[in-house]
N, CA, C and O atoms as a printed pandas DataFrame, in Angstrom:
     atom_number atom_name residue_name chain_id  residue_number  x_coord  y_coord  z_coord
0              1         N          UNK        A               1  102.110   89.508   92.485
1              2        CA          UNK        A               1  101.098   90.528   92.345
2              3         C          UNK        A               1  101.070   91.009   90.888
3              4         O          UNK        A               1  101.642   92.016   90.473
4              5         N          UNK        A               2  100.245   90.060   90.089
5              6        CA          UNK        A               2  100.278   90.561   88.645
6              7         C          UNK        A               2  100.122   92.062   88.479
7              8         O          UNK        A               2  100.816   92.756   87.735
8              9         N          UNK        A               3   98.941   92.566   89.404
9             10        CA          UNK        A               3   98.488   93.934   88.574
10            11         C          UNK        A               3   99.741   94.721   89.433
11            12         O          UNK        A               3   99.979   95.914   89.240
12            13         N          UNK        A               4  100.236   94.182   90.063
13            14        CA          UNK        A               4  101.482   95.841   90.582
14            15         C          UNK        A               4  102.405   95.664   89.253
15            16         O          UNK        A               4  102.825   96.642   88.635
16            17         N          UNK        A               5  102.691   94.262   88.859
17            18        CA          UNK        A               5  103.608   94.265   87.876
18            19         C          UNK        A               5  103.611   94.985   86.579
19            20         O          UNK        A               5  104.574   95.340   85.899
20            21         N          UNK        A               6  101.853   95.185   86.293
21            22        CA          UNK        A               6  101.584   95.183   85.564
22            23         C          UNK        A               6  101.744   96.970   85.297
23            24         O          UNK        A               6  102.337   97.483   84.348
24            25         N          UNK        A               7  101.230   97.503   86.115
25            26        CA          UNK        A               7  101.336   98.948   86.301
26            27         C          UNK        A               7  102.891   99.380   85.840
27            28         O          UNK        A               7  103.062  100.171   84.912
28            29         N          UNK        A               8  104.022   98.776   86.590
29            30        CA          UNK        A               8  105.135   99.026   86.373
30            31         C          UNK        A               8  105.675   98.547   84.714
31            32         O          UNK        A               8  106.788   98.794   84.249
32            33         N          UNK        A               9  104.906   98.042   84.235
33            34        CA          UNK        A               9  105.295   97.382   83.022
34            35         C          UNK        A               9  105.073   98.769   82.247
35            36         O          UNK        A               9  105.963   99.300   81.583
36            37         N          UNK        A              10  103.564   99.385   82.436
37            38        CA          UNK        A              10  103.449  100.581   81.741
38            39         C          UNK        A              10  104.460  101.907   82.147
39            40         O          UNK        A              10  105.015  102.716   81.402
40            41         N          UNK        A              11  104.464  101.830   83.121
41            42        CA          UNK        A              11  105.208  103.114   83.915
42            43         C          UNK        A              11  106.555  103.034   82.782
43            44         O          UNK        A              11  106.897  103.906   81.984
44            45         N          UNK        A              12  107.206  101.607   83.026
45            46        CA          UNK        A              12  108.520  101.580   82.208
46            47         C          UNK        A              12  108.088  101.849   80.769
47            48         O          UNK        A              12  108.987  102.219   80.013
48            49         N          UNK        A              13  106.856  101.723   80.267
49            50        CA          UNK        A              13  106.926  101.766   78.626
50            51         C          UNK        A              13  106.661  103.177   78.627
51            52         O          UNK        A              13  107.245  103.907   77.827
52            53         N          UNK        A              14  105.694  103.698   79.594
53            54        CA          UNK        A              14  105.739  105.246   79.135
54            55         C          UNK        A              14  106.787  106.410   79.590
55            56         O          UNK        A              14  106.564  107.574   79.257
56            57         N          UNK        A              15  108.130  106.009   80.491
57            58        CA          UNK        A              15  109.295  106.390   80.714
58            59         C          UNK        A              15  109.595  106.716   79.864
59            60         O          UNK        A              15  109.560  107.888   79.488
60            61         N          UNK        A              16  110.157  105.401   79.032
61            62        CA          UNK        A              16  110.816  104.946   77.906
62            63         C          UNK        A              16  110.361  105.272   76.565
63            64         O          UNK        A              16  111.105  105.143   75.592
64            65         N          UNK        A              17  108.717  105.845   76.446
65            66        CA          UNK        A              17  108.461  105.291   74.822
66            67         C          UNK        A              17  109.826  106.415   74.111
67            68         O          UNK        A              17  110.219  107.513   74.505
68            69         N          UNK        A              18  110.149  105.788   73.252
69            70        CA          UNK        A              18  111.011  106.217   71.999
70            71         C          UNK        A              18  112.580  105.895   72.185
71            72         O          UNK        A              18  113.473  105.816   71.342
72            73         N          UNK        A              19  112.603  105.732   73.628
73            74        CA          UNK        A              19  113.849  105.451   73.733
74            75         C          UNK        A              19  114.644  103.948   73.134
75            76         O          UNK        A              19  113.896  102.972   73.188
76            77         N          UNK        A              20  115.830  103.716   72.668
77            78        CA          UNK        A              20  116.367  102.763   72.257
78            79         C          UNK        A              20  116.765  101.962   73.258
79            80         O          UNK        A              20  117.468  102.417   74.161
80            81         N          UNK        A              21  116.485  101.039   73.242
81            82        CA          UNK        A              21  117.377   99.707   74.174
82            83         C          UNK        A              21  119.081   99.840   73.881
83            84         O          UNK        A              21  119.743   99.507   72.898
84            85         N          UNK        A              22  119.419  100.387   74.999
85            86        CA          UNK        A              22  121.083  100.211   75.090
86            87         C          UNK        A              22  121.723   98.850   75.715
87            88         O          UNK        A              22  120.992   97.986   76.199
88            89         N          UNK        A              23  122.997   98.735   75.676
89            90        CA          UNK        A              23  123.312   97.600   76.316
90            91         C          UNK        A              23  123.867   97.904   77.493
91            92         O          UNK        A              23  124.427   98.991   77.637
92            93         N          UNK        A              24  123.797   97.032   78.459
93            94        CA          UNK        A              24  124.237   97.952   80.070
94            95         C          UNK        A              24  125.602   98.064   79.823
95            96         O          UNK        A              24  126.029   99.208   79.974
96            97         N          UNK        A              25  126.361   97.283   79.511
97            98        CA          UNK        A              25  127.834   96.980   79.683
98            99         C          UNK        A              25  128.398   98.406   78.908
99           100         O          UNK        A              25  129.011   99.297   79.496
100          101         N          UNK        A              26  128.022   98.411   77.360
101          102        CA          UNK        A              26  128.642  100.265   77.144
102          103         C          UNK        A              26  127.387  101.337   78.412
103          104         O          UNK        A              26  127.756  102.483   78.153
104          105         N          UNK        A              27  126.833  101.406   78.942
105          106        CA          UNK        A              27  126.416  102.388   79.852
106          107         C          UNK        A              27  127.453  102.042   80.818
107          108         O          UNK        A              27  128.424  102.767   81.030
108          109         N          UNK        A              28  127.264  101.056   81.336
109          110        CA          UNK        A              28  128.025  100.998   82.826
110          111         C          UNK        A              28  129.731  100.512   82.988
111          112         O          UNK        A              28  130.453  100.611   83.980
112          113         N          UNK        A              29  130.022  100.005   81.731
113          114        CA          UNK        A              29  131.355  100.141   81.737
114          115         C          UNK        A              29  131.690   98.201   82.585
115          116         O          UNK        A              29  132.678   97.538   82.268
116          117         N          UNK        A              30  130.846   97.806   83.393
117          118        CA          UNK        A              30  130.977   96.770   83.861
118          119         C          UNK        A              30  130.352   95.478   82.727
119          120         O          UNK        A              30  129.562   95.605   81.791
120          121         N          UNK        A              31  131.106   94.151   83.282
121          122        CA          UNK        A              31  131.224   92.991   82.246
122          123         C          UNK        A              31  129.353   92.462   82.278
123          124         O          UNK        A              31  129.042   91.285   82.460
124          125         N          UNK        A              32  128.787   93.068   82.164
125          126        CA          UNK        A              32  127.200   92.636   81.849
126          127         C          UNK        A              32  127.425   91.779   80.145
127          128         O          UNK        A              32  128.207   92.094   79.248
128          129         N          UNK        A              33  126.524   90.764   80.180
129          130        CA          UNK        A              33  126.298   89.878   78.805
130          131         C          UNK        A              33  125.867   91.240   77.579
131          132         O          UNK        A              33  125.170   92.236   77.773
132          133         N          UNK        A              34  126.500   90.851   76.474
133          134        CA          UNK        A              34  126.020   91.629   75.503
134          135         C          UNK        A              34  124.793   91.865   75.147
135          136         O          UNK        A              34  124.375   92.921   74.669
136          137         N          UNK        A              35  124.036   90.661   75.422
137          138        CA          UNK        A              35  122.281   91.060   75.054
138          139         C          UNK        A              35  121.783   91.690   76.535
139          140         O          UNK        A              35  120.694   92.225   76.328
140          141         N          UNK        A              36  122.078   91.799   77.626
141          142        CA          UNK        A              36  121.297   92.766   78.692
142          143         C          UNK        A              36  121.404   93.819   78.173
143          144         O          UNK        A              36  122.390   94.235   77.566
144          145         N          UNK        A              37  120.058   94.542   78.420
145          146        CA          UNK        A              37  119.827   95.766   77.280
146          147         C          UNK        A              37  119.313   96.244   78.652
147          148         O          UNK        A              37  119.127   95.504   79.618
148          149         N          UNK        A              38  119.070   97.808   78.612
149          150        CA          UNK        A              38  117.774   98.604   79.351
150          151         C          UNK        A              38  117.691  100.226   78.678
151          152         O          UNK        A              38  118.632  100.938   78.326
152          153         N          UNK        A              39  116.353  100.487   78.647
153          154        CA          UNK        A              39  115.785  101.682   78.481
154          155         C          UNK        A              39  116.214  102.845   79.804
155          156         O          UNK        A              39  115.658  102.837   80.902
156          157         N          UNK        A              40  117.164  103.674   79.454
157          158        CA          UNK        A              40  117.827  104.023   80.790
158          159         C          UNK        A              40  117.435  105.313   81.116
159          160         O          UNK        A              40  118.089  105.930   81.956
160          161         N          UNK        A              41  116.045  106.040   80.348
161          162        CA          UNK        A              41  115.160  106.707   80.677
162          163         C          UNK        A              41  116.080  107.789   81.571
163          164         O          UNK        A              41  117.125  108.176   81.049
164          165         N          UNK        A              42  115.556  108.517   83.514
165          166        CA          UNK        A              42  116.139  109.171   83.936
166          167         C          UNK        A              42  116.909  108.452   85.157
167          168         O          UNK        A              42  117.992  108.771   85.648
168          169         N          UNK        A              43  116.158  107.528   85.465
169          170        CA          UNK        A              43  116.051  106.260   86.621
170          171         C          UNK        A              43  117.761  106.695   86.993
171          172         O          UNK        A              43  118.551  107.187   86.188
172          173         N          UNK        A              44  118.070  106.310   88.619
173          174        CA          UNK        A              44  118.998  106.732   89.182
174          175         C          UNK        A              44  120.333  105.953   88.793
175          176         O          UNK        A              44  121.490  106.249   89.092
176          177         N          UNK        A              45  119.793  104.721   87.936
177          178        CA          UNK        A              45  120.738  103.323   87.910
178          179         C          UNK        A              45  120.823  102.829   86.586
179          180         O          UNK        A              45  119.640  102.506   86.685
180          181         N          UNK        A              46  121.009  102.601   85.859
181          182        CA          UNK        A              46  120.319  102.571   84.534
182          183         C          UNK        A              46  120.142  100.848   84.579
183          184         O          UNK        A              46  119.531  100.399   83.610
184          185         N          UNK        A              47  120.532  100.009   85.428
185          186        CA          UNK        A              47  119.873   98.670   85.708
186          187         C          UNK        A              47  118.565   98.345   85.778
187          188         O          UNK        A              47  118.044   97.336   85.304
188          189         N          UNK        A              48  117.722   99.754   86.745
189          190        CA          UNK        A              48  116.526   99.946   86.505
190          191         C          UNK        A              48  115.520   99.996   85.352
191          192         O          UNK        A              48  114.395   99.555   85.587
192          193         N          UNK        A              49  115.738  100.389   84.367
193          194        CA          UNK        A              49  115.093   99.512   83.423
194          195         C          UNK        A              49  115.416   98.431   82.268
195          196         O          UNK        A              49  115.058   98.281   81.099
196          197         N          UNK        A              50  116.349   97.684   83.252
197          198        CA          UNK        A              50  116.491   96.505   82.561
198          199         C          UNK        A              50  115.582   95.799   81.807
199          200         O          UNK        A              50  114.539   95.518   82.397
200          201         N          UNK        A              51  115.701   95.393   80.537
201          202        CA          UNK        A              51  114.416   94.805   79.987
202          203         C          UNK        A              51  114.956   93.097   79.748
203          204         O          UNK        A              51  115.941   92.540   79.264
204          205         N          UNK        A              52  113.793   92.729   80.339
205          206        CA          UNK        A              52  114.227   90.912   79.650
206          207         C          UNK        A              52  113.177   90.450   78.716
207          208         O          UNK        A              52  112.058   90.925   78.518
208          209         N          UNK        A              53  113.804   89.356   78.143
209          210        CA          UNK        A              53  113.213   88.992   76.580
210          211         C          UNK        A              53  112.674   88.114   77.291
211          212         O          UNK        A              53  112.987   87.868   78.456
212          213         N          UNK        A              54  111.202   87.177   76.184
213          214        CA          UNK        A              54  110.813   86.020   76.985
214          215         C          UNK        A              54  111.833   85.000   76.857
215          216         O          UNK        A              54  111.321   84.090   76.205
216          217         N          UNK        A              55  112.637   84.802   77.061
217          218        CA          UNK        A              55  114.110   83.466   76.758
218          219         C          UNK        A              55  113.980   82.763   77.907
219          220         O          UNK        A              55  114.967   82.797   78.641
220          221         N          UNK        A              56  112.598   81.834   78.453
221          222        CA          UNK        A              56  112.495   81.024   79.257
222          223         C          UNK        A              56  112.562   81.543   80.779
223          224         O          UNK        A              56  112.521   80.773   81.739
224          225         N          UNK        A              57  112.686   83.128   80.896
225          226        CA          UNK        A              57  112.540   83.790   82.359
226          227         C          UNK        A              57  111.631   82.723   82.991
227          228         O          UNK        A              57  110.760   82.173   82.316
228          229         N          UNK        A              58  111.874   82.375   84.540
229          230        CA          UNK        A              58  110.800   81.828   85.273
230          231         C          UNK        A              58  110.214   82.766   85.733
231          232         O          UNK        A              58  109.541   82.455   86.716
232          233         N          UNK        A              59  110.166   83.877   85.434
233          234        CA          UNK        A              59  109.443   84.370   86.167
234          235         C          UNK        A              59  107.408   84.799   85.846
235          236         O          UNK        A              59  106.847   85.780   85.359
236          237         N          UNK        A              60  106.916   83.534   86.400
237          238        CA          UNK        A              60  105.218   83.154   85.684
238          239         C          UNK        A              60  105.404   83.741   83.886
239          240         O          UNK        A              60  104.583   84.331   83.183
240          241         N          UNK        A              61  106.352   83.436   83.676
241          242        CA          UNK        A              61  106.129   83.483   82.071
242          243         C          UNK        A              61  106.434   84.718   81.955
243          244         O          UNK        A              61  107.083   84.760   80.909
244          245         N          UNK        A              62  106.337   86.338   82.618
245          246        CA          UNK        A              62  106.514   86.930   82.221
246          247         C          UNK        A              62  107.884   87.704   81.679
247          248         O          UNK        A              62  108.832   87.242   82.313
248          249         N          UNK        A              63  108.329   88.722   80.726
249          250        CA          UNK        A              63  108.624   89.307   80.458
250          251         C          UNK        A              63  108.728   91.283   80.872
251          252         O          UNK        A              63  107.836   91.955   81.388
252          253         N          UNK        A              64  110.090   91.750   80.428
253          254        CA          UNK        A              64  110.041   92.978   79.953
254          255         C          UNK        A              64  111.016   93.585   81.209
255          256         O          UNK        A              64  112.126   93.145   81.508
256          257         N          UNK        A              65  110.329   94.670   81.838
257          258        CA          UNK        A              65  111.058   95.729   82.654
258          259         C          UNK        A              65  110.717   94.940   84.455
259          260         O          UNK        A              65  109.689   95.283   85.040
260          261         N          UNK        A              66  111.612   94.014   85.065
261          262        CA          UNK        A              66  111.276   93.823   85.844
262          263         C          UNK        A              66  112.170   94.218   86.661
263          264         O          UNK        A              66  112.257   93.528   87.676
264          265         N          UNK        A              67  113.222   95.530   86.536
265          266        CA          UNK        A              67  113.958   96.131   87.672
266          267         C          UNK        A              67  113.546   96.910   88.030
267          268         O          UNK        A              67  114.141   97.359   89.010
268          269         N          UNK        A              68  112.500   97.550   87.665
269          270        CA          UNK        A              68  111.717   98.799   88.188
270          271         C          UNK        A              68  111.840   99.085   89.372
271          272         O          UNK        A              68  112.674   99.925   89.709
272          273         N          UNK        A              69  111.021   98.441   90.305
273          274        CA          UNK        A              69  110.055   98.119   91.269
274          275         C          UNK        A              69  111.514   97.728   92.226
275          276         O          UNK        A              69  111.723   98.394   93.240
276          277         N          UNK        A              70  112.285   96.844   91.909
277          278        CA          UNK        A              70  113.392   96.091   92.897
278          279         C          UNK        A              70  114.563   97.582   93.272
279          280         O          UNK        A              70  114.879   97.949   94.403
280          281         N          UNK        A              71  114.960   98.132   92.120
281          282        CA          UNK        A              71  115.716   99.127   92.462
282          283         C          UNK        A              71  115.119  100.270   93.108
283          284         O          UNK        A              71  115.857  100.835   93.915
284          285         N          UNK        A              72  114.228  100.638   92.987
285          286        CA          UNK        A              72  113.566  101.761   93.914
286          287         C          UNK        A              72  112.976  101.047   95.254
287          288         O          UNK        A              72  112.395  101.700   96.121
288          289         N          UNK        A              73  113.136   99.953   95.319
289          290        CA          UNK        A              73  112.758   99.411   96.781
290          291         C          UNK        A              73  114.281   99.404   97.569
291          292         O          UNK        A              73  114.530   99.619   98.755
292          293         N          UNK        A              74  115.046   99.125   96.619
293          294        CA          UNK        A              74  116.545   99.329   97.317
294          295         C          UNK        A              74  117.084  100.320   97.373
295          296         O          UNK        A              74  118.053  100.488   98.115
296          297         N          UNK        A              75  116.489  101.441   96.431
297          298        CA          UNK        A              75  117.414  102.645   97.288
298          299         C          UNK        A              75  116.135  103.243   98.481
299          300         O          UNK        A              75  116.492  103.996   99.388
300          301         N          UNK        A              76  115.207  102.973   98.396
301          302        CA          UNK        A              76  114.211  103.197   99.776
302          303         C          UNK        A              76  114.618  102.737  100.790
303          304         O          UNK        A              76  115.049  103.503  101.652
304          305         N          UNK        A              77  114.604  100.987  101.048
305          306        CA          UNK        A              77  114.913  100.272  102.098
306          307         C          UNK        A              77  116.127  100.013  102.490
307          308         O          UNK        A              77  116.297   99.277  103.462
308          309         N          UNK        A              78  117.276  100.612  101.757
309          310        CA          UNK        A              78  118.282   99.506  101.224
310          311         C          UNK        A              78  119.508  100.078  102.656
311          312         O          UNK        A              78  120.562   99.474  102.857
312          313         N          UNK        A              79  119.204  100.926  103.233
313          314        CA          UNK        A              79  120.174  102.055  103.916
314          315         C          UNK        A              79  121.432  102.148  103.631
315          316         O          UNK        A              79  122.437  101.611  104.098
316          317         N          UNK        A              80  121.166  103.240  102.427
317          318        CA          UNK        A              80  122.118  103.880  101.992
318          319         C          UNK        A              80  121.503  104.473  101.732
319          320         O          UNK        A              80  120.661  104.266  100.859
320          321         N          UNK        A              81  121.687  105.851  102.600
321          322        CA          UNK        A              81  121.283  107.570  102.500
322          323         C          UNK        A              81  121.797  108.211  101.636
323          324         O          UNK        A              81  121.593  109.425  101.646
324          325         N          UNK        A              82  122.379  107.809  100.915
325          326        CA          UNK        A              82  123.405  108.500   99.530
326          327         C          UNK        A              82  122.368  108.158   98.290
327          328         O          UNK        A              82  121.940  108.996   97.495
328          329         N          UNK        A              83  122.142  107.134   98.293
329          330        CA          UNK        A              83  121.113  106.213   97.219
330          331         C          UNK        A              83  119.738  107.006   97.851
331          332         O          UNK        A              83  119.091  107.448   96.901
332          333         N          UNK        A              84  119.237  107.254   98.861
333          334        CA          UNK        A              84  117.410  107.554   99.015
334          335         C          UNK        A              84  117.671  109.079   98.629
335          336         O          UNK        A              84  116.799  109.675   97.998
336          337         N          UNK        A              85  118.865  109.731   98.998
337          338        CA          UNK        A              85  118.747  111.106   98.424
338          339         C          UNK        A              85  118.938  111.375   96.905
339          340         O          UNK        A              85  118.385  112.169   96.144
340          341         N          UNK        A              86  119.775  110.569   96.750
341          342        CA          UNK        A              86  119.911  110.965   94.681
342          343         C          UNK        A              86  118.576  110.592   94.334
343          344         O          UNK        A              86  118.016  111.537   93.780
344          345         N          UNK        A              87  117.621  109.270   94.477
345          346        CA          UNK        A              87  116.371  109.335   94.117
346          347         C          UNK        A              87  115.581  110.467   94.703
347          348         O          UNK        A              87  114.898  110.995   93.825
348          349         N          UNK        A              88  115.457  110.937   95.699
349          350        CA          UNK        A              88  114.805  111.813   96.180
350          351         C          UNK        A              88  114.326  112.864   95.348
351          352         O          UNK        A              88  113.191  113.211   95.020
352          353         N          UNK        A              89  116.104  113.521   94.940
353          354        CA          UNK        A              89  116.098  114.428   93.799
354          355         C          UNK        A              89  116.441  114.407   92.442
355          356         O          UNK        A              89  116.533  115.467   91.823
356          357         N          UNK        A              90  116.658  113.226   91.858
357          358        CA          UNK        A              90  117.277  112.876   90.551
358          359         C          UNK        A              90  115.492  112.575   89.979
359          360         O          UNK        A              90  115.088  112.984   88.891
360          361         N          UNK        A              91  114.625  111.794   90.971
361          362        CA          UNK        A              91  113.874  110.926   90.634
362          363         C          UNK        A              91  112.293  110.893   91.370
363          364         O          UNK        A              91  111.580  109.920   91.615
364          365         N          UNK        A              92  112.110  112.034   91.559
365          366        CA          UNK        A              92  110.904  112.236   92.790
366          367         C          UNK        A              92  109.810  111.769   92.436
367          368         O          UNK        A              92  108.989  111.941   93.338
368          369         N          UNK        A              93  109.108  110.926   91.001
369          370        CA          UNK        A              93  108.437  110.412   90.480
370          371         C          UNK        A              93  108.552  109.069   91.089
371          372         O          UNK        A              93  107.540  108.513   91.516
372          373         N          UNK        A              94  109.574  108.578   91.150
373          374        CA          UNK        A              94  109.778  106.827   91.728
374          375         C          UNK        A              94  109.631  107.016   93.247
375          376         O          UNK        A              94  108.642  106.347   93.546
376          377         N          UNK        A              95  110.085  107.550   94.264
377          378        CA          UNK        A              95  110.522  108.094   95.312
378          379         C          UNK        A              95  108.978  108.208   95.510
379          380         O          UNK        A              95  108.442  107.201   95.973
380          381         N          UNK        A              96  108.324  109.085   95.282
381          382        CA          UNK        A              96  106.471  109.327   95.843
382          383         C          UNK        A              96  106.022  107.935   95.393
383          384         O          UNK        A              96  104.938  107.801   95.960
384          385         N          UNK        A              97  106.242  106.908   94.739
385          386        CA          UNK        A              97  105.228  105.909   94.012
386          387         C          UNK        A              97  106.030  105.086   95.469
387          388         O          UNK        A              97  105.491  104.905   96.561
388          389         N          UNK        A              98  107.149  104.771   95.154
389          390        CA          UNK        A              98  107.582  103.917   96.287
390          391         C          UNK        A              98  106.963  104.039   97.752
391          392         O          UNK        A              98  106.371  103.149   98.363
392          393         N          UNK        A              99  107.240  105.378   98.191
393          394        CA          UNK        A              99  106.196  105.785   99.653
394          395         C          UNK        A              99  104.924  105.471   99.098
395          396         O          UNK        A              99  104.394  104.490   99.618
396          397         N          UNK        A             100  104.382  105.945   98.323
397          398        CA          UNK        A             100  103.011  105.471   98.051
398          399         C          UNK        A             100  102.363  103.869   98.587
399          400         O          UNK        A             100  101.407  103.572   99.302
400          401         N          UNK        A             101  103.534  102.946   97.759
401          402        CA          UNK        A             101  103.460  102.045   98.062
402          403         C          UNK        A             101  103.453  101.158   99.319
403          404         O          UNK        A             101  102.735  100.210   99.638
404          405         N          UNK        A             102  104.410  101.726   99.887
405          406        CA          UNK        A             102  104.952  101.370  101.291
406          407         C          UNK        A             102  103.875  101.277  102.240
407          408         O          UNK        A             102  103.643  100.257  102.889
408          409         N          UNK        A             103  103.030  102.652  102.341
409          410        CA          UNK        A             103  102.093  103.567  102.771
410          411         C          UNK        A             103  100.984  102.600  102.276
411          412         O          UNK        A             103  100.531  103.645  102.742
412          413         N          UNK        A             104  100.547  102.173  102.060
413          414        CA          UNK        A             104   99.758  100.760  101.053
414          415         C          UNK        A             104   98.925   99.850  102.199
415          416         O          UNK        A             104   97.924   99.724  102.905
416          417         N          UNK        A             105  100.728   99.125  101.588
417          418        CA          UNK        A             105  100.947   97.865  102.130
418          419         C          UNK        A             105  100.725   97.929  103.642
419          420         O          UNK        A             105   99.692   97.446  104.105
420          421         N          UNK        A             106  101.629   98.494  104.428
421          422        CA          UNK        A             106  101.355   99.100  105.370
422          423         C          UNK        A             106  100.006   99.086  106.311
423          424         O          UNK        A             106   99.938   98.764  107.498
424          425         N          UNK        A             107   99.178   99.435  105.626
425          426        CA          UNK        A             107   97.717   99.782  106.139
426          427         C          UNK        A             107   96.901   98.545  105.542
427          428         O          UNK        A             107   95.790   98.454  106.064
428          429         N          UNK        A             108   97.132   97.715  104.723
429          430        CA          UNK        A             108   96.467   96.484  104.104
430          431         C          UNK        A             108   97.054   95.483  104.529
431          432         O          UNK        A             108   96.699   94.360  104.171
């Protein structure tokens, strides 16, 4: 679904504008590759805005912030009530877009 991707592509740039690309591994303390970077904005995970370079991703060629969308579907669907409540209230911007979404699909 290009244009959902596409939406989230902005969502992550206008999170993020000004923010620096960190590397996950000093955020999270875990053995992540030195070039995984993300814009770690307020997002509940800071995996969530993982950014990828074009370095041959299969994914249709594209690039950029493609944890968006996956991590807020997992702390929605994922059952773990510990995870839907910290988004709930850490993150009520992702949390309404996600129901939004759900709520969608759902009916389409």
């Amino acid at each position: 679904m290009p244009q959902l991707d596409d939406y989230f592509q902005q969502l992550q740039q206008r999170r993020t504008a000004g923010e620096p690309l960190r590397r996950l591994k000093d955020l999270t303390g875990l053995n992540y590759a030195s070039d995984e970077v993300t814009c770690e904005d307020h997002y509940t995970n800071p995996y969530q805005g993982r950014e990828y370079a074009g370095d041959g991703l299969s994914y249709r060629g594209r690039h950029g912030a493609l944890e968006v969308m996956t991590i807020a579907l997992e702390d929605v669907l994922g059952r773990n009530p510990a995870r839907l409540q910290r988004m709930v209230q850490a993150d009520r911007e992702m949390f309404d877009l996600v129901m939004g979404l759900l709520y969608y699909y759902d009916l389409h």
